[in-house]
C-alpha positions in Angstrom: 3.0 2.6 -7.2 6.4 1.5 -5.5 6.1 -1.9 -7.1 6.2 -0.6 -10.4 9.6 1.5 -9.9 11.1 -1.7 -9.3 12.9 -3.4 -11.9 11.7 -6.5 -11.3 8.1 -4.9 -10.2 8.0 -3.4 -13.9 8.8 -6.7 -15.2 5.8 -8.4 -13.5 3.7 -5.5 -14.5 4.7 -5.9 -18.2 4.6 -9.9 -18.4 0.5 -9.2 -16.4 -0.1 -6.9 -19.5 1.0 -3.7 -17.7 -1.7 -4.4 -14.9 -1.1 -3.5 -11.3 -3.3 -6.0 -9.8 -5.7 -6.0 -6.7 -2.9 -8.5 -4.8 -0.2 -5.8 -5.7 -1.6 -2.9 -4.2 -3.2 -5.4 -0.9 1.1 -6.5 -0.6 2.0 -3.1 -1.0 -0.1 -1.8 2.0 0.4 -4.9 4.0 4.2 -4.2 3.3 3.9 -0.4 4.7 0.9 -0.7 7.8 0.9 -4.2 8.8 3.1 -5.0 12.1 2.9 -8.7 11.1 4.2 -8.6 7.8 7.6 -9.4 8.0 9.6 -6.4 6.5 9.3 -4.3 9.8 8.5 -1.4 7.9 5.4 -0.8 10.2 7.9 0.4 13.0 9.2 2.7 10.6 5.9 4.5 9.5 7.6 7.6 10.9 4.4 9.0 13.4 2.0 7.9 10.6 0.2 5.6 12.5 -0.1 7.9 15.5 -1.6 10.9 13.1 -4.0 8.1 12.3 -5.0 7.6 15.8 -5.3 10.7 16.9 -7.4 12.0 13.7 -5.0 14.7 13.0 -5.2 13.3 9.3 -8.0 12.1 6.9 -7.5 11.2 2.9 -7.2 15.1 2.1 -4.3 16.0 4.3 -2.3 12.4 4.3 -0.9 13.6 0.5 0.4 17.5 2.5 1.4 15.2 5.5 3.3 12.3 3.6 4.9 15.0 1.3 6.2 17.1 4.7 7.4 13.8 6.5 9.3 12.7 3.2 10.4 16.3 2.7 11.7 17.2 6.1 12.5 13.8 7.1 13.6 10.8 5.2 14.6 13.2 2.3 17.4 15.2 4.6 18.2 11.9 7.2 17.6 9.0 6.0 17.7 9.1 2.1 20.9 11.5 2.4 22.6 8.1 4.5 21.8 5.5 2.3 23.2 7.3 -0.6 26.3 7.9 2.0 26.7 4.5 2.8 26.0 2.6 -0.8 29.1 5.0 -2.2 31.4 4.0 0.8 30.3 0.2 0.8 30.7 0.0 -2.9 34.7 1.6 -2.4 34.6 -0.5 0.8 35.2 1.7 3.1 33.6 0.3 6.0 34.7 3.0 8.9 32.7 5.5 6.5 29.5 3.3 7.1 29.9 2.8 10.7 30.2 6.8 10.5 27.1 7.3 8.8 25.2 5.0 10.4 26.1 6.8 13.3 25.3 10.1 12.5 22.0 9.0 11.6 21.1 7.2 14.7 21.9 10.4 16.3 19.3 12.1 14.1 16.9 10.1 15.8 15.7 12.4 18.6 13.4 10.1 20.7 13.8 6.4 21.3 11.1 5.1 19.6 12.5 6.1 16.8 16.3 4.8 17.4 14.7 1.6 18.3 12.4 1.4 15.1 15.5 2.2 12.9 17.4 -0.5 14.5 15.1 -3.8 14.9 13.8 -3.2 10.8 13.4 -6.2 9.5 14.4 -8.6 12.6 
């Protein structure tokens, strides 16, 4: 569970007794599917919600599905930037991050997506 792979989540889950509680797991969904929680991740659910919708997924496929989206497309775009950025913030080299950002924005083929990527957390 993502909380736990958190420093601080693992130290709430040792000072509970090692317990991922009912309210953890409820946050932790709210955090990822809810459009009125206030991280924004819910714009960022990469077509998850629309799978949903449409019935092209059920609980046996969403592990093949989440694993392919992750794979093929946070792993390669977005994961890849982050670790881009974080080294050329940390040396401070700010044109590097306004480069990176910009490459992945252009790796955002349909609007939606360049939109979702933009307004997180607003």
């Amino acid at each position: 569970m993502y909380r736990e792979e958190t420093a601080a989540g693992r130290a709430a889950a040792r000072a509970e007794g090692g317990r991922t509680t009912e309210l953890d797991r409820l946050l932790v969904s709210l955090q990822l599917t809810d459009s009125a929680f206030p991280s924004g991740f819910y714009t960022l659910s990469h077509g998850l919600e629309g799978f949903a919708q449409a019935g092209a997924v059920d609980a046996g496929s969403l592990p093949a599905l989440l694993h392919d989206l992750l794979r093929h497309g946070v792993g390669p775009a977005d994961a890849t930037a982050l670790a881009l950025a974080h080294r050329a913030a940390a040396a401070e080299d700010w044109e590097t991050v306004a480069a990176v950002d910009t490459r992945l924005h252009a790796t955002k083929l349909n609007r939606e997506m360049r939109q979702a990527a933009t307004r997180t957390g607003r």
